[in-house]
N, CA, C and O atoms as a printed pandas DataFrame, in Angstrom:
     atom_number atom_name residue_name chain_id  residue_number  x_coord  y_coord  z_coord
0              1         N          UNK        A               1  -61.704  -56.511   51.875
1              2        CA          UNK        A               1  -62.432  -55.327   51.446
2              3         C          UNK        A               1  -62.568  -55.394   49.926
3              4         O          UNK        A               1  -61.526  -55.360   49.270
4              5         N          UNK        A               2  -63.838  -55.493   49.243
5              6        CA          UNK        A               2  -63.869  -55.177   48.165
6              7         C          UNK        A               2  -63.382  -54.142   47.168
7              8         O          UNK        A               2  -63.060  -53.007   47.520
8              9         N          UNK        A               3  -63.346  -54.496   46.126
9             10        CA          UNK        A               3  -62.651  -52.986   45.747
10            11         C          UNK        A               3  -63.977  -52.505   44.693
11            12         O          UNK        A               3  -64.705  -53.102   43.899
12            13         N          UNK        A               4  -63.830  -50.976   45.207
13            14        CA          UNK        A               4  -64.961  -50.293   45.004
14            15         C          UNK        A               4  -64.579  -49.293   44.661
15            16         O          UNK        A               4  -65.511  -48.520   44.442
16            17         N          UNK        A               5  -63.552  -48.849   44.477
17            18        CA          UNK        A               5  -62.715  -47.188   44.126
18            19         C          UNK        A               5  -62.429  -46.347   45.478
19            20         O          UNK        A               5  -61.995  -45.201   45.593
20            21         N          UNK        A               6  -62.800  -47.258   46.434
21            22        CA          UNK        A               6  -62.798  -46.606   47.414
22            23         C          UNK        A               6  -61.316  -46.608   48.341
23            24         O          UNK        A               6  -60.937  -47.757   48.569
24            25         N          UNK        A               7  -60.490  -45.609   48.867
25            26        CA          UNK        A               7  -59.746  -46.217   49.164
26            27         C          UNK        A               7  -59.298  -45.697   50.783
27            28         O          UNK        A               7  -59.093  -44.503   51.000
28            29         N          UNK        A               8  -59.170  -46.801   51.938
29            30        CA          UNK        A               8  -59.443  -46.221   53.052
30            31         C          UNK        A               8  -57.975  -46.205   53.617
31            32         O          UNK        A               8  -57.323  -47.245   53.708
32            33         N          UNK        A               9  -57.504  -45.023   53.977
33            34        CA          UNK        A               9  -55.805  -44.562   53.920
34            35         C          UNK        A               9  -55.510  -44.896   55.282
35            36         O          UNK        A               9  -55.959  -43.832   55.707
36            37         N          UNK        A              10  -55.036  -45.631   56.588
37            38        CA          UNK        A              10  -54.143  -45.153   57.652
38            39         C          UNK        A              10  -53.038  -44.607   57.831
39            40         O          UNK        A              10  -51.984  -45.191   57.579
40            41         N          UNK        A              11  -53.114  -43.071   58.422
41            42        CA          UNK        A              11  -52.080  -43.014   58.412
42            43         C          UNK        A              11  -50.883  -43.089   59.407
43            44         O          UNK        A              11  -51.095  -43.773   60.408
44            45         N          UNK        A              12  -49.711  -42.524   59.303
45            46        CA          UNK        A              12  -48.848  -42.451   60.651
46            47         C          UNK        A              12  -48.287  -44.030   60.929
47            48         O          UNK        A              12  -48.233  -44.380   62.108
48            49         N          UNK        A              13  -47.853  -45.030   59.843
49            50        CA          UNK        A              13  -47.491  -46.344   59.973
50            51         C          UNK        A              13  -45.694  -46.419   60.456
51            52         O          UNK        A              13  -44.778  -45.710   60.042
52            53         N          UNK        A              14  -45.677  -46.873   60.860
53            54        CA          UNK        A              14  -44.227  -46.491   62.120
54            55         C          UNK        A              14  -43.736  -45.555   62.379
55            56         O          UNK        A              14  -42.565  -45.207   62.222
56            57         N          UNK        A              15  -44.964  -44.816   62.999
57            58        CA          UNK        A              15  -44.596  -43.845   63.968
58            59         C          UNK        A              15  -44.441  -44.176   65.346
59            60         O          UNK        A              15  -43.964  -43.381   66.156
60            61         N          UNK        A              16  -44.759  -45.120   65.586
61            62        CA          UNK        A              16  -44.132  -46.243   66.553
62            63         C          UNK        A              16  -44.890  -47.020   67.055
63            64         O          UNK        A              16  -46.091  -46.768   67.156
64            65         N          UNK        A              17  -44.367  -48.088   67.460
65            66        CA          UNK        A              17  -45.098  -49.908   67.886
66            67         C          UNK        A              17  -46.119  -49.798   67.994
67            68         O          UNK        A              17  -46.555  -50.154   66.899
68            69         N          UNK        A              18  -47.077  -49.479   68.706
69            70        CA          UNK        A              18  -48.537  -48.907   68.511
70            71         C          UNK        A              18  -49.418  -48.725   67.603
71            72         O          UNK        A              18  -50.435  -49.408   67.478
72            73         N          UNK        A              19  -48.983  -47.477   66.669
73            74        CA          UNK        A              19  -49.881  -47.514   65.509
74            75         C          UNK        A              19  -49.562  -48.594   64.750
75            76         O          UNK        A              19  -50.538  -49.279   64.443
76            77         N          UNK        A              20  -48.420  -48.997   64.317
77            78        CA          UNK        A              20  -47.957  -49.753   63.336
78            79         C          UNK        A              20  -48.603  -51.118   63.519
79            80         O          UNK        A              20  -48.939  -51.859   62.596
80            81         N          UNK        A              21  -48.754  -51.397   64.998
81            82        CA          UNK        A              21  -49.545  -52.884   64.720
82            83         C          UNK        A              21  -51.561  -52.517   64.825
83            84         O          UNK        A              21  -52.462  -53.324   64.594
84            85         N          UNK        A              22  -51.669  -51.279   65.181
85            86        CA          UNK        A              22  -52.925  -51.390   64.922
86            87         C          UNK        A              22  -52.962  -51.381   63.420
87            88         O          UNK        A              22  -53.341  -52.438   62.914
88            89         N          UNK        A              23  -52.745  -50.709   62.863
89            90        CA          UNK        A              23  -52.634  -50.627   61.169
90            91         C          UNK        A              23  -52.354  -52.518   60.637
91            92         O          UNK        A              23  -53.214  -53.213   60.097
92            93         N          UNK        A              24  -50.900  -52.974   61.005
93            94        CA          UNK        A              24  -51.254  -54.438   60.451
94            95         C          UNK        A              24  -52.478  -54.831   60.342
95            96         O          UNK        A              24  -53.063  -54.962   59.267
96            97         N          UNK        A              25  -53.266  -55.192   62.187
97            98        CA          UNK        A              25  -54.485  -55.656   62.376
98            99         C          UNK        A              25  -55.590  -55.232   61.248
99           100         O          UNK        A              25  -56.264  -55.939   60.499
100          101         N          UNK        A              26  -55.531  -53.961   61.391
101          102        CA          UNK        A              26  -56.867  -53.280   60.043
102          103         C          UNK        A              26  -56.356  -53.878   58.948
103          104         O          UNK        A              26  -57.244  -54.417   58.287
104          105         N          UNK        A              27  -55.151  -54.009   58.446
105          106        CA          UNK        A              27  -55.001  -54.923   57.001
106          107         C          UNK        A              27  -55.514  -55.882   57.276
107          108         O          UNK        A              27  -56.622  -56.245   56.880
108          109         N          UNK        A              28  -54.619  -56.584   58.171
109          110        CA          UNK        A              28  -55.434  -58.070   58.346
110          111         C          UNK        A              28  -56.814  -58.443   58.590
111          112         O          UNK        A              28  -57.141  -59.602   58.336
112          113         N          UNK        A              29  -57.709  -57.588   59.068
113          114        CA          UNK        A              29  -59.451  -57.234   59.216
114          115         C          UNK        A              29  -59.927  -57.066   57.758
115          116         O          UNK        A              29  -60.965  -57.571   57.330
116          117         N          UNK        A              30  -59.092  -56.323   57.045
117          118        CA          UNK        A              30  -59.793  -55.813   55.935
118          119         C          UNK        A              30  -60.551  -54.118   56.334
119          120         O          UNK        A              30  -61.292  -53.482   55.585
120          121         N          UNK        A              31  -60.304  -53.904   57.060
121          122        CA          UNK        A              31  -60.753  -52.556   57.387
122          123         C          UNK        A              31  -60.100  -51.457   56.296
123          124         O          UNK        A              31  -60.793  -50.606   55.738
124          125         N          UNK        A              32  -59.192  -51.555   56.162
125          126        CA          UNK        A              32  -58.352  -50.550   55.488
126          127         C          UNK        A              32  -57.635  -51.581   53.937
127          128         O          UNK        A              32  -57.690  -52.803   53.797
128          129         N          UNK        A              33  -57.135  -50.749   53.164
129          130        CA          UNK        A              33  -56.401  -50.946   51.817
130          131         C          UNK        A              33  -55.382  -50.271   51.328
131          132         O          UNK        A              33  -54.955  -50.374   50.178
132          133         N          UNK        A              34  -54.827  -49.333   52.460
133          134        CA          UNK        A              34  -53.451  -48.726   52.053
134          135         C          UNK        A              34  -53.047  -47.867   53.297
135          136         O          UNK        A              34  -53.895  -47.386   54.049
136          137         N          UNK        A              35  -51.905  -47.728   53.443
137          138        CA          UNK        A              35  -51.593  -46.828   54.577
138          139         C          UNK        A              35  -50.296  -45.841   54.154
139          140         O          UNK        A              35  -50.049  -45.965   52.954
140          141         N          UNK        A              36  -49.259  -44.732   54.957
141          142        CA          UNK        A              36  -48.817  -44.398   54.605
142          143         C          UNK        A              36  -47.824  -44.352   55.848
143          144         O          UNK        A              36  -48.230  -44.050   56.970
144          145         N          UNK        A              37  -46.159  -44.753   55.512
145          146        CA          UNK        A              37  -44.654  -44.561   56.335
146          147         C          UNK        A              37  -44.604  -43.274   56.400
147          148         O          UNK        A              37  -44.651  -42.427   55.508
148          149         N          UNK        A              38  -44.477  -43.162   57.858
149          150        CA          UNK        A              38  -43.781  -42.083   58.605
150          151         C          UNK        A              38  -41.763  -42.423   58.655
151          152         O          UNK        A              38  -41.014  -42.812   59.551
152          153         N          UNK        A              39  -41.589  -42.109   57.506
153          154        CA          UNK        A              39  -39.930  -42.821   57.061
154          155         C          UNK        A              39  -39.084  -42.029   58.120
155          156         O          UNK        A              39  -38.121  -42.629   58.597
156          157         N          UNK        A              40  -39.254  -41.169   58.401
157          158        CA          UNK        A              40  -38.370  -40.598   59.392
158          159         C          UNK        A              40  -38.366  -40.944   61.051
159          160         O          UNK        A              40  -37.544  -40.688   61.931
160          161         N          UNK        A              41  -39.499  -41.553   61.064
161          162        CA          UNK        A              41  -39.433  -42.470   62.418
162          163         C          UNK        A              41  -39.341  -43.490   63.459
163          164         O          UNK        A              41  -39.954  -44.542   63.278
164          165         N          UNK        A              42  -38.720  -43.337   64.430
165          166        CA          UNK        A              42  -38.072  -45.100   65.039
166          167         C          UNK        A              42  -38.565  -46.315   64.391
167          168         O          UNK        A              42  -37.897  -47.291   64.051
168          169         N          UNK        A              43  -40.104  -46.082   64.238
169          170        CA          UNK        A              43  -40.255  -47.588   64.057
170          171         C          UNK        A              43  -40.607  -47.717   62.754
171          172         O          UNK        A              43  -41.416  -48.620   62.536
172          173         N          UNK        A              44  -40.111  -46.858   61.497
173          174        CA          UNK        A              44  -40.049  -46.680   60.340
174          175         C          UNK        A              44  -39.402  -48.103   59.640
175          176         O          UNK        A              44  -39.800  -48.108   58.475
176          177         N          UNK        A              45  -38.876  -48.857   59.802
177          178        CA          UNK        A              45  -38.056  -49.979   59.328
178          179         C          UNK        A              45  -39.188  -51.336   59.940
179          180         O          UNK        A              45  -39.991  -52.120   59.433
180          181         N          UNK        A              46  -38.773  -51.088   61.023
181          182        CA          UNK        A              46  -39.746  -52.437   61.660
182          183         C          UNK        A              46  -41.170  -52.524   60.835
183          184         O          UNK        A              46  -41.616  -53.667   60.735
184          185         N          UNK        A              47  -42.106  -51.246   60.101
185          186        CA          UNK        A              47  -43.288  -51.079   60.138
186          187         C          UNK        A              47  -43.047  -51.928   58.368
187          188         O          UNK        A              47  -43.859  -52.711   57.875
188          189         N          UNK        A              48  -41.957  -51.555   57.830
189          190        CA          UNK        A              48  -41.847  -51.841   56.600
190          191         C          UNK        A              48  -41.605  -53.416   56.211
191          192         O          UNK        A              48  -41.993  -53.885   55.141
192          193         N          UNK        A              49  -40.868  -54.222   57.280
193          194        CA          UNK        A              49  -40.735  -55.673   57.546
194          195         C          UNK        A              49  -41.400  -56.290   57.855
195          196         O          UNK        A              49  -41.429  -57.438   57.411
196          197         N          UNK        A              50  -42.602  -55.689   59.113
197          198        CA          UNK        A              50  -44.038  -56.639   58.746
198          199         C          UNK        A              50  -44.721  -56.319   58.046
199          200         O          UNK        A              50  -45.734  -57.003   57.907
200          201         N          UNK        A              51  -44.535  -55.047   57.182
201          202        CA          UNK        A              51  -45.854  -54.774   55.464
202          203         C          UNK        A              51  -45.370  -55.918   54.908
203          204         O          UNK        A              51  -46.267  -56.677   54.543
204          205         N          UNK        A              52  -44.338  -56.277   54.731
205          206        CA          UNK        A              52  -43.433  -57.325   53.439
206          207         C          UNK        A              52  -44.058  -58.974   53.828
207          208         O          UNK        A              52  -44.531  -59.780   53.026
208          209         N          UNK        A              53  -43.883  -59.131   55.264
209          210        CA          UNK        A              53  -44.306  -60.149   56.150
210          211         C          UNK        A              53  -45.744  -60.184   55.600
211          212         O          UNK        A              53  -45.771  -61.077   54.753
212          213         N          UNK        A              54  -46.732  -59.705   55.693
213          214        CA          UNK        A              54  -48.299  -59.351   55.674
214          215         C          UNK        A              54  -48.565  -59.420   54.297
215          216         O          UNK        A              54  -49.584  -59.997   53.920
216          217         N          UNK        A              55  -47.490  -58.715   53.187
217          218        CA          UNK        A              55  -48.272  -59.200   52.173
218          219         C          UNK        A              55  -48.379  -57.886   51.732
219          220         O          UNK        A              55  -48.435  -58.055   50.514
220          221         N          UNK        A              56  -48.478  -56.080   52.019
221          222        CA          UNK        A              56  -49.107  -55.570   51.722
222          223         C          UNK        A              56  -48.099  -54.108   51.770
223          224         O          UNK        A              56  -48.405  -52.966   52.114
224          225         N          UNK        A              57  -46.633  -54.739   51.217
225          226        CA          UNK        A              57  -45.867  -53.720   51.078
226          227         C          UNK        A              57  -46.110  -52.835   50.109
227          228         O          UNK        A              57  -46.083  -51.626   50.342
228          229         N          UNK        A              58  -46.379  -53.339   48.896
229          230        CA          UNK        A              58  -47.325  -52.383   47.890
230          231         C          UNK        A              58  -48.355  -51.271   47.966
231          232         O          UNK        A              58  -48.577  -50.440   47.085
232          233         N          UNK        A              59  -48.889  -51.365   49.020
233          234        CA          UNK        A              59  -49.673  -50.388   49.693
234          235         C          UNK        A              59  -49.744  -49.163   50.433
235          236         O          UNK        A              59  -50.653  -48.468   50.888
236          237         N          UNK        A              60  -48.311  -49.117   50.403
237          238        CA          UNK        A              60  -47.674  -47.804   51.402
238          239         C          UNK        A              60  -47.168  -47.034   50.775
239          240         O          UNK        A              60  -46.205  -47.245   50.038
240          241         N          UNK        A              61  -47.841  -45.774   50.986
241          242        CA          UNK        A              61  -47.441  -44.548   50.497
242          243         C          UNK        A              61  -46.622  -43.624   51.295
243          244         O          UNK        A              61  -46.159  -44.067   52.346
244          245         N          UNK        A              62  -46.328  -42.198   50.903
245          246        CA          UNK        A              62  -45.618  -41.451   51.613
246          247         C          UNK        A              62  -46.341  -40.508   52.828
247          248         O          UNK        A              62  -47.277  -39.750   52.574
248          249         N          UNK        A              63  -45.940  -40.622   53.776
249          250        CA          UNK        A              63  -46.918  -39.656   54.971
250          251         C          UNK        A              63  -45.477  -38.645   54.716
251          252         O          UNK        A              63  -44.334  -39.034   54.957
252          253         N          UNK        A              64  -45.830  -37.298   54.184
253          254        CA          UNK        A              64  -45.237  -36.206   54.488
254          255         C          UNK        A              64  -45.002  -35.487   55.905
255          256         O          UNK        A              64  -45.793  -34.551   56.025
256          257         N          UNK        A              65  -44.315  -35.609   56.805
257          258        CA          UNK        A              65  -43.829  -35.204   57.811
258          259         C          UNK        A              65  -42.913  -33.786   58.563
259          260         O          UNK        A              65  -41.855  -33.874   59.186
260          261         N          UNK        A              66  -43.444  -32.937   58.366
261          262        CA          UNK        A              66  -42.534  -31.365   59.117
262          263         C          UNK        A              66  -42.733  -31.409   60.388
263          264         O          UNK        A              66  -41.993  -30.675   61.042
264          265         N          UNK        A              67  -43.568  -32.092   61.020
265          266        CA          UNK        A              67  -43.948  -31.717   62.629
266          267         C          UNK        A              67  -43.159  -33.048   63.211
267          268         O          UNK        A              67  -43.899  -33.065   62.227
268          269         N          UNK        A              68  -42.592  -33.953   63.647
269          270        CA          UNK        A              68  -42.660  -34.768   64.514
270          271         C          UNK        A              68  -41.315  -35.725   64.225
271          272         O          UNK        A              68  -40.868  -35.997   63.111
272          273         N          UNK        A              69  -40.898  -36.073   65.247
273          274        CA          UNK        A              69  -39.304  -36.597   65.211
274          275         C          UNK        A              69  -38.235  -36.246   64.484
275          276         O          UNK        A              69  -38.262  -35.022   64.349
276          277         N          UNK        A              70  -37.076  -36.838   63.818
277          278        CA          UNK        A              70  -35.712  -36.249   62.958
278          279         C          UNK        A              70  -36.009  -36.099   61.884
279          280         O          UNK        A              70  -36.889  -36.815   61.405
280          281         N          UNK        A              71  -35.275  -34.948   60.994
281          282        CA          UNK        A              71  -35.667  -34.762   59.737
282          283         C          UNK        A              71  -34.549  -36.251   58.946
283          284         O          UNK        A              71  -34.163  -37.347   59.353
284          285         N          UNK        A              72  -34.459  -35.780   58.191
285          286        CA          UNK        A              72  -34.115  -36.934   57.373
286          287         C          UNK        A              72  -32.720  -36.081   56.424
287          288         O          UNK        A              72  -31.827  -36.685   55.830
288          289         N          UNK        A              73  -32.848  -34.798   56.496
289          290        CA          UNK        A              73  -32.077  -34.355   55.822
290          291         C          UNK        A              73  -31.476  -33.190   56.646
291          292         O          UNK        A              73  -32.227  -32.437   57.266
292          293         N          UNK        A              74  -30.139  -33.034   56.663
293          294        CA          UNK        A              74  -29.268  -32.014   57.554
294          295         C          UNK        A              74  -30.023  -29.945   57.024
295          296         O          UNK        A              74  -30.266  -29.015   57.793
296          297         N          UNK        A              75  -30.101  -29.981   56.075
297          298        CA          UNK        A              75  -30.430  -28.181   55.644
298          299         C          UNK        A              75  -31.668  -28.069   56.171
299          300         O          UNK        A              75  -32.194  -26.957   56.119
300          301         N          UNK        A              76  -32.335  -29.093   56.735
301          302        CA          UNK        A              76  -33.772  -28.231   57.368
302          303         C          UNK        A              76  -33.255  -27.705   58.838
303          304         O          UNK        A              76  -33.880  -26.877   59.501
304          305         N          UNK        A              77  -32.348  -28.150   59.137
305          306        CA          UNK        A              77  -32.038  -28.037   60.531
306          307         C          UNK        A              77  -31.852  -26.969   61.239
307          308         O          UNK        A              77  -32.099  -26.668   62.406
308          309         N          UNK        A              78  -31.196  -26.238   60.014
309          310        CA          UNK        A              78  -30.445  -24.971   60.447
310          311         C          UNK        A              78  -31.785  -24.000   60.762
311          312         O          UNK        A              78  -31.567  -23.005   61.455
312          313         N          UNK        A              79  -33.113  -24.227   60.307
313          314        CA          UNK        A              79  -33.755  -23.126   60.681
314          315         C          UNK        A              79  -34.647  -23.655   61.573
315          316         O          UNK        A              79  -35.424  -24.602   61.452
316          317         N          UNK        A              80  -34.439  -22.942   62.453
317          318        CA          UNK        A              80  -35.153  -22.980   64.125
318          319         C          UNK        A              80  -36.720  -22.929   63.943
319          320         O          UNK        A              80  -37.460  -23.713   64.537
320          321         N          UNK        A              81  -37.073  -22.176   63.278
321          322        CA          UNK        A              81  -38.713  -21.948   63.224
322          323         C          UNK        A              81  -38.839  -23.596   62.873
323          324         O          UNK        A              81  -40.059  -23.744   62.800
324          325         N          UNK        A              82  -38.286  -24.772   62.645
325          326        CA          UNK        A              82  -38.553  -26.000   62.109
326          327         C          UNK        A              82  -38.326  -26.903   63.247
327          328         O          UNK        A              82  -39.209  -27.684   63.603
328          329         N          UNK        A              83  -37.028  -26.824   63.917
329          330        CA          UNK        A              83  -36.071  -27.749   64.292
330          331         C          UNK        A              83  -35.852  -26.984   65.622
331          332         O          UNK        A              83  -35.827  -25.754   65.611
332          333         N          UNK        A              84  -35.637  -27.930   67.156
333          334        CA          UNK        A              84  -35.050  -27.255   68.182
334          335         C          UNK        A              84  -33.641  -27.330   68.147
335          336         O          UNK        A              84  -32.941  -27.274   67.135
336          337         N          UNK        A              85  -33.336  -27.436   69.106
337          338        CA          UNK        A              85  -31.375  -27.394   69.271
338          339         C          UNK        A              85  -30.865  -28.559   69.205
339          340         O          UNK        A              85  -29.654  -28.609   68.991
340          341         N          UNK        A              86  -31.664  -29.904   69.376
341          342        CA          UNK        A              86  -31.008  -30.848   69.660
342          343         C          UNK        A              86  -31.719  -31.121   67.734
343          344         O          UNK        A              86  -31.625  -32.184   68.348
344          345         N          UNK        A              87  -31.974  -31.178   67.029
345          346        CA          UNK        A              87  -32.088  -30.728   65.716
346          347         C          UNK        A              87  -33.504  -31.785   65.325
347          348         O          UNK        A              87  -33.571  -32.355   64.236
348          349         N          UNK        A              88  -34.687  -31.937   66.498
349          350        CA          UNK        A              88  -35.686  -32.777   65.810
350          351         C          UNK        A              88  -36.787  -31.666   65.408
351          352         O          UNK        A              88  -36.703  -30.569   65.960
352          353         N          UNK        A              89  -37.724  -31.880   64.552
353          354        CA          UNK        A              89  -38.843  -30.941   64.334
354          355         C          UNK        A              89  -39.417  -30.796   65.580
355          356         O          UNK        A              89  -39.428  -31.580   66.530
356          357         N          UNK        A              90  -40.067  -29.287   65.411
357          358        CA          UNK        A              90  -40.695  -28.304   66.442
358          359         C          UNK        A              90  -42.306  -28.875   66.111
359          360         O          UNK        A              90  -42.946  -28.673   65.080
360          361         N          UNK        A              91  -42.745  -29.667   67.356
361          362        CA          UNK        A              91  -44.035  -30.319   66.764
362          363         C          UNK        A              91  -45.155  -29.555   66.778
363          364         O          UNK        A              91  -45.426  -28.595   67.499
364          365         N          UNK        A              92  -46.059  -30.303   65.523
365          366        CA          UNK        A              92  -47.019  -28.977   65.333
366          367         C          UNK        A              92  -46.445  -27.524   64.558
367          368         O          UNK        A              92  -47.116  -26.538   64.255
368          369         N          UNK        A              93  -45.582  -27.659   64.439
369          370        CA          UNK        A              93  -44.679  -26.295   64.057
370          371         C          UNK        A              93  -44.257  -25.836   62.713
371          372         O          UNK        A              93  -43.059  -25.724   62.453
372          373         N          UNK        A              94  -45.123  -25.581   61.898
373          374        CA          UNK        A              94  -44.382  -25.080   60.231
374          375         C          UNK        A              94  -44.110  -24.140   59.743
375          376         O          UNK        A              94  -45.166  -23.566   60.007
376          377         N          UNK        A              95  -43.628  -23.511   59.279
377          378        CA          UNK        A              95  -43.353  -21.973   58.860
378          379         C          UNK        A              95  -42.729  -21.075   59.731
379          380         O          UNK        A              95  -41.943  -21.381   60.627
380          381         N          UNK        A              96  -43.144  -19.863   59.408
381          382        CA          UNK        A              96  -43.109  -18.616   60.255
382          383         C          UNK        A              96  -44.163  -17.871   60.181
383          384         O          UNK        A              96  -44.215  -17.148   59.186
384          385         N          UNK        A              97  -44.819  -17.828   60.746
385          386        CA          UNK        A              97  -46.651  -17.101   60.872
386          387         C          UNK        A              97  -46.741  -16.820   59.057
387          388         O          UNK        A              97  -46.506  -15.714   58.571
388          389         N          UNK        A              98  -47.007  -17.671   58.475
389          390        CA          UNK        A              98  -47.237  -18.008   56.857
390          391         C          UNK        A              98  -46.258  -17.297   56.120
391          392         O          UNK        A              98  -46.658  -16.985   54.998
392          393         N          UNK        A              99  -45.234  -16.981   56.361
393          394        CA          UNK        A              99  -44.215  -16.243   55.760
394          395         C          UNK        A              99  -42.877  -17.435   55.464
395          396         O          UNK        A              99  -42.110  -17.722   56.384
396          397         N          UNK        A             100  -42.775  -17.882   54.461
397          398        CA          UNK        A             100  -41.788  -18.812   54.562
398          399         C          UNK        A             100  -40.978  -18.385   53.114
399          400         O          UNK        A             100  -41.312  -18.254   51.936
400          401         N          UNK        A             101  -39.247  -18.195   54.198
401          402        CA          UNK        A             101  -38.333  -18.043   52.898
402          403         C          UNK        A             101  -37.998  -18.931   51.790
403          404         O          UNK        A             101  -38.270  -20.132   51.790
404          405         N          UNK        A             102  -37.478  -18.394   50.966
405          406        CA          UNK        A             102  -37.071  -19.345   49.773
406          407         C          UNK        A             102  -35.884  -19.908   50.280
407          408         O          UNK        A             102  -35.873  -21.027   49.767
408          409         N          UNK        A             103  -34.944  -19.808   50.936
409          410        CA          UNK        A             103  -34.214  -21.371   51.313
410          411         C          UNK        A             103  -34.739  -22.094   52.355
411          412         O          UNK        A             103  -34.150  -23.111   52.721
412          413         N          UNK        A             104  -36.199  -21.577   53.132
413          414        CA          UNK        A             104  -36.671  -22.744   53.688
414          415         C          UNK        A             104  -37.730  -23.411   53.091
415          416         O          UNK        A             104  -38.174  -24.373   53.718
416          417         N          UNK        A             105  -38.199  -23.152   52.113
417          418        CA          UNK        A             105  -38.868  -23.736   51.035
418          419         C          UNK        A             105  -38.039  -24.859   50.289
419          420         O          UNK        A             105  -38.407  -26.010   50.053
420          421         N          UNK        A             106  -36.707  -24.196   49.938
421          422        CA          UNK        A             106  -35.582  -25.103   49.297
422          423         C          UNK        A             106  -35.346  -26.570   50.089
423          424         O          UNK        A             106  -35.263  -27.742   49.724
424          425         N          UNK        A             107  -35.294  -25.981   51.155
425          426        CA          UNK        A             107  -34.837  -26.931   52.595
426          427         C          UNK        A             107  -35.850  -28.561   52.446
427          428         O          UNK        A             107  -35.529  -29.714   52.159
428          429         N          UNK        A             108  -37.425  -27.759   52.884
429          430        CA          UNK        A             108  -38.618  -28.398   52.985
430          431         C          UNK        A             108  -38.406  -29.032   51.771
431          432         O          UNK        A             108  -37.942  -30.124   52.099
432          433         N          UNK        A             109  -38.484  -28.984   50.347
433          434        CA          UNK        A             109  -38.173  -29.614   48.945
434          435         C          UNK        A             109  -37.091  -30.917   49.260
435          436         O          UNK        A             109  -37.133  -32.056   48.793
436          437         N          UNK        A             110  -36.225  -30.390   50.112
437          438        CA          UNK        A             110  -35.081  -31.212   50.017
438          439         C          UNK        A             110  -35.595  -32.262   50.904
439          440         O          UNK        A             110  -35.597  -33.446   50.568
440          441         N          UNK        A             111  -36.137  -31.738   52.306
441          442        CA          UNK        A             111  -36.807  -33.049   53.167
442          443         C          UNK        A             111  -37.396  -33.850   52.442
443          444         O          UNK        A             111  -37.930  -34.847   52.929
């Protein structure tokens, strides 16, 4: 892909085996020029060992994550509007009908 200022983002890169190798492939096509780790998820490590493999670890940015698998940090946990019982994010799920406290703001900062 030429570079043109243009920059074409995938995101959701080990969020598991699936995306992560469609994303390689688009590097390797040239379709795409940067993508972004889902760090909090299973295949978060594996996705980062074939960027390094490929050539194109430099390219990965941060995918910000509140909806979908383990947090990464224990204080988001405690609040339910986030997290179920077994303590992974409530998917799709942020806030409290747009009302969000200041230690779950603190929390979210800390994720």
């Amino acid at each position: 892909m030429a570079d043109r200022g243009i920059i074409v983002n995938a995101d959701d890169f080990g969020r598991d085996e699936e995306a992560t190798r469609a994303i390689l492939e688009c590097f390797q096509r040239g379709y795409i020029n940067q993508t972004t780790l889902m760090v909090n998820m299973p295949y978060a490590k594996k996705a980062v060992a074939l960027a390094r493999e490929a050539g194109f670890a430099d390219k990965i940015g941060l995918h910000l994550n509140l909806t979908q698998g383990m947090p990464l940090t224990e204080s988001i946990k405690r609040f339910s509007e986030m997290c179920d019982v077994d303590g992974n994010f409530r998917v799709n799920r942020v806030g409290c009908n747009g009302k969000v406290s200041p230690l779950l703001l603190e929390a979210i900062a800390e994720e």
